[in-house]
ZANU-890889 format. One record per residue: residue number from 0; residue in one letter; x, y, z of N, C-alpha, C in turn. Coordinates in Angstrom, 1 decimal, decimal comma. Last residue first. Layout:
% residues N
SITE   nr  rest     nc1     nc2     nc3    cac1    cac2    cac3     cc1     cc2     cc3
SITE  NUM     A       X       Y       Z       X       Y       Z       X       Y       Z
...
END
This chain:
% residues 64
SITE   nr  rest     nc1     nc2     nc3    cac1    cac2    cac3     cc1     cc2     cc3
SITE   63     X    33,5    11,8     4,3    33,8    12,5     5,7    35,3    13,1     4,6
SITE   62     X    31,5    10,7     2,6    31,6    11,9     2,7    32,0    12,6     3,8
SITE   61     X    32,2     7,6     2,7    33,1     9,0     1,9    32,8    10,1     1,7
SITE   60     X    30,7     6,3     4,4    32,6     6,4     4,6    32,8     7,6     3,7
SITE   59     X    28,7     5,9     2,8    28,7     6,8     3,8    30,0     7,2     4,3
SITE   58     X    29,4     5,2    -0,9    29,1     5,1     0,9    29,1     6,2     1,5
SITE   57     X    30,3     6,0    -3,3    28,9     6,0    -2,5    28,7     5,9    -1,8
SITE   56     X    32,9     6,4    -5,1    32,4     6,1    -3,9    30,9     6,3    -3,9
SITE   55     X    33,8     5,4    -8,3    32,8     6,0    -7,6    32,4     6,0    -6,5
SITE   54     X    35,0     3,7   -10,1    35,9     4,5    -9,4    34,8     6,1    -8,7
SITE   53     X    33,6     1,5   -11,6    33,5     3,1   -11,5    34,3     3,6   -11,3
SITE   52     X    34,1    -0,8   -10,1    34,5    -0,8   -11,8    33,9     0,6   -12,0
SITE   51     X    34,8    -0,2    -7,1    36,0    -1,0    -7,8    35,8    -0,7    -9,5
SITE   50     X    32,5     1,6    -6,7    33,8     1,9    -6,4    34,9     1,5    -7,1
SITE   49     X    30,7    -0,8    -6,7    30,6     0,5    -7,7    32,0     0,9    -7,3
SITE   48     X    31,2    -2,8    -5,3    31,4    -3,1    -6,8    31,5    -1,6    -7,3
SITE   47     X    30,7    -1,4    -2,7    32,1    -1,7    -2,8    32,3    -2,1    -4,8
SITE   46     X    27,7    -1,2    -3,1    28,6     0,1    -2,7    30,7    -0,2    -3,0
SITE   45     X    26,9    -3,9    -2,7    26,8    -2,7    -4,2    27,8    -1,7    -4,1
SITE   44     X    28,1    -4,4    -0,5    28,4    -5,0    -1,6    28,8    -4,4    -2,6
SITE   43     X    26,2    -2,8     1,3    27,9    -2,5     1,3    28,1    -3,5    -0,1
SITE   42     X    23,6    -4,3     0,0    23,9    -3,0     0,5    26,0    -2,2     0,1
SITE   41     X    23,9    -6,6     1,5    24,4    -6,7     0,0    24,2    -5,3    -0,6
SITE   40     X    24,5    -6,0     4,4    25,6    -6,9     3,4    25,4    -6,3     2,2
SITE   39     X    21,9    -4,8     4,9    23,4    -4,2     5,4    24,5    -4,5     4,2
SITE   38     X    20,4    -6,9     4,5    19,9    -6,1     3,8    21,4    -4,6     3,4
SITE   37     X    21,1    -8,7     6,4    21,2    -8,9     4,8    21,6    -7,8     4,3
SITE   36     X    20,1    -7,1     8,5    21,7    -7,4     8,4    21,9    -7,2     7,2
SITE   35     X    17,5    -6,4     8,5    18,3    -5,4     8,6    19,9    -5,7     8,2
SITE   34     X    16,3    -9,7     8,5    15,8    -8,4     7,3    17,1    -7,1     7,5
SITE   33     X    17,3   -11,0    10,3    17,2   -11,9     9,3    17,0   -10,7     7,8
SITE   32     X    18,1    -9,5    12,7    18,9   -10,3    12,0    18,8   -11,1    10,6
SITE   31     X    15,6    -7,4    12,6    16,7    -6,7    12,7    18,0    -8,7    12,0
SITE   30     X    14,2    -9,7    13,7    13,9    -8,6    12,4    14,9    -8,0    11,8
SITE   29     X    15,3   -10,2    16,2    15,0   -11,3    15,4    14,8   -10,7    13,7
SITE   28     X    15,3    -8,1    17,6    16,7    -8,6    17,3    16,6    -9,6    16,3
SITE   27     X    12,5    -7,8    18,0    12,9    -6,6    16,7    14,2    -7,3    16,8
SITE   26     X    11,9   -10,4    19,4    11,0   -10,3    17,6    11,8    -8,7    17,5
SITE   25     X    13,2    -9,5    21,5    13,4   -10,6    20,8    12,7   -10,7    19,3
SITE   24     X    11,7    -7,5    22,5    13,0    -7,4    22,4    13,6    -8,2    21,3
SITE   23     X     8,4    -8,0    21,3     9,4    -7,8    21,9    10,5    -7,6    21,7
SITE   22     X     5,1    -6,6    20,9     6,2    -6,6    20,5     7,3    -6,6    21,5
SITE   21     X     2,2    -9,0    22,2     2,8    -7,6    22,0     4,3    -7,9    21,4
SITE   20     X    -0,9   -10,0    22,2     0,2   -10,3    21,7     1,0    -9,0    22,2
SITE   19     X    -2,4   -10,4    26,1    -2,0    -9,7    24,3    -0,9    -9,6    23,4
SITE   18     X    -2,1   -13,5    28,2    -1,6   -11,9    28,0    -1,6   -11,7    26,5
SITE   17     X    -5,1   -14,5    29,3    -4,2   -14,9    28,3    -3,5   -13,3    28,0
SITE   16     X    -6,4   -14,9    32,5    -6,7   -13,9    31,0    -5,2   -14,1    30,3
SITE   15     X    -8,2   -17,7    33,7    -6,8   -17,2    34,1    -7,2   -15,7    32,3
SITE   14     X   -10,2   -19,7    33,5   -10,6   -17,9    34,6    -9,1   -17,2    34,7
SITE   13     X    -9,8   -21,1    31,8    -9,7   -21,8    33,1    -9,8   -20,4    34,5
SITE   12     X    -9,3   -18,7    30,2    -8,9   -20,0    30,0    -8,9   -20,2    31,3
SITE   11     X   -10,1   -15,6    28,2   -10,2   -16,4    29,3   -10,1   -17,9    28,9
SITE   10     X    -8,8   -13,2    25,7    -9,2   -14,4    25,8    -9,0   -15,4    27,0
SITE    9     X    -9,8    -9,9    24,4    -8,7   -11,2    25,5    -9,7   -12,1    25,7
SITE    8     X    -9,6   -10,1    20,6   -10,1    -9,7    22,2    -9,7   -10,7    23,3
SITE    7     X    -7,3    -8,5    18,4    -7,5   -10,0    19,0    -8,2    -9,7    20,5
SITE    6     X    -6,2    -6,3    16,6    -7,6    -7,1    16,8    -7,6    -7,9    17,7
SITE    5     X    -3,9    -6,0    17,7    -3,9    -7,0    16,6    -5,5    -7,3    16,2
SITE    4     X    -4,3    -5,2    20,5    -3,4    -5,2    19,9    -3,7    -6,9    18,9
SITE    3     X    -7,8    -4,6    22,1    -6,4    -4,6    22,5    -5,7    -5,5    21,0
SITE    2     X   -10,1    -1,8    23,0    -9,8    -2,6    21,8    -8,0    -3,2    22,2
SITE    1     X   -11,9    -2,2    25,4   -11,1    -1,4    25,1   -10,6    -2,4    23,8
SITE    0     X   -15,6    -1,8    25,9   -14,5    -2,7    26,0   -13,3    -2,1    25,2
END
């Protein structure tokens, strides 16, 4: 028997086969908004405080 995604073996219901969890479009835009954005924000944050009481760029803007 083939092993399918998550551990989880398929599971019959009424003779119909229940489809395997899998990864969607929607769970990485969902990932991507709650973990990638933030993470963007307070990210540029730091990057803009250093700048202002350093006078130190660190972003990526400044090695062009």
């Amino acid at each position: 028997m083939l092993s399918l995604p998550f551990g989880r073996k398929a599971e019959t219901v009424m003779g119909h086969k229940i489809t395997e969890p899998r990864l969607t479009l929607m769970a990485i835009w969902l990932v991507f908004l709650y973990v990638g954005l933030p993470l963007l924000v307070v990210t540029g944050l730091m990057d803009l405080a250093m700048q202002l009481f350093f006078g130190v760029c660190t972003g990526v803007w400044c090695l062009a």
